[in-house]
N, C-alpha and C positions, 0 to 999 in steps of 0.2 A: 246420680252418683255425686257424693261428697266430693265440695274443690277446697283442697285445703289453703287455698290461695285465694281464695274468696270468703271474706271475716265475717258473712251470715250464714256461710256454711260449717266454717272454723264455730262460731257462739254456738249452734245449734246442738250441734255435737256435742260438745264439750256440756254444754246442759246434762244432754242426756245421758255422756260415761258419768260426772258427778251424779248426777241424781240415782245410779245404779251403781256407780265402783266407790260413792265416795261418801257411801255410808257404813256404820259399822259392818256389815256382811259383807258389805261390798269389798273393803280392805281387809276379808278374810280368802275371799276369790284372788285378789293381787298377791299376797300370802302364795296362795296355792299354786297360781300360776308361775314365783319367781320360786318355787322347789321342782315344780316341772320344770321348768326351762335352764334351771342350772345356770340361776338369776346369780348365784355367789358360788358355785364350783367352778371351776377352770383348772381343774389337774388332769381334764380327760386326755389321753396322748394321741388316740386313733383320729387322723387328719377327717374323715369324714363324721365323725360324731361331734370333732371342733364347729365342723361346717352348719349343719344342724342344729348344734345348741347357738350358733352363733346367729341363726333366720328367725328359732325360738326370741332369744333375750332384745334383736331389733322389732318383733311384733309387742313386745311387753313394753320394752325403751317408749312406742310410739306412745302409745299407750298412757303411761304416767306424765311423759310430757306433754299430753292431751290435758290431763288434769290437774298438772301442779305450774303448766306457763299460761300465760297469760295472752288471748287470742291474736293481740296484735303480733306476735312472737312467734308463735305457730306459723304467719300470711307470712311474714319476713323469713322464715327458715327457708317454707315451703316454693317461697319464690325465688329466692337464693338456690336449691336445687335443680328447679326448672330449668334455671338459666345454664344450668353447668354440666344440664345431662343431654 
C-alpha cells in the first residue's frame, strides 16, 4: 500500500500519475473527470448530490495535487493530517 508520508512512496507515484495523466491524453482524462465530477458546477441544491460531487471533486483535488506539488509537500500535507485525525 502507498504511504503518502513516506517521500519514496510519494516520488513513485507521482512518476507514474505524470507519466499517464501528464501527458496530452492524459490531461484529456483530467478534462473528463473534472465534467464528471462537477469539477466547476456547484448550483446542485439536493443536500445529498452536494455530498457526492463533494467525495467526486476530493478524489480529483487528490489527484492533481499529486501532480502539480512537489513531493516534499504531499510528506508534509500527509503528515499534518495524520497528526490531527
Amino acid at each position: 500500500m502507498i504511504d503518502l508520508t513516506r517521500i519514496e512512496d510519494v516520488k513513485a507515484l507521482q512518476s507514474n500519475l505524470r507519466a499517464s495523466l501528464g501527458t496530452p491524453a492524459g490531461k484529456e482524462v483530467i478534462k473528463f473527470l473534472e465534467e464528471i465530477c462537477g469539477w466547476y458546477d456547484f448550483s446542485e441544491m439536493n443536500p445529498d448530490v452536494i455530498l457526492i460531487k463533494h467525495g467526486k471533486r476530493a478524489v480529483l483535488s487528490t489527484l492533481k495535487t499529486l501532480l502539480e506539488q512537489h513531493a516534499d509537500t504531499v510528506v508534509e500535507v500527509a503528515r499534518m493530517n495524520n497528526e490531527t485525525s
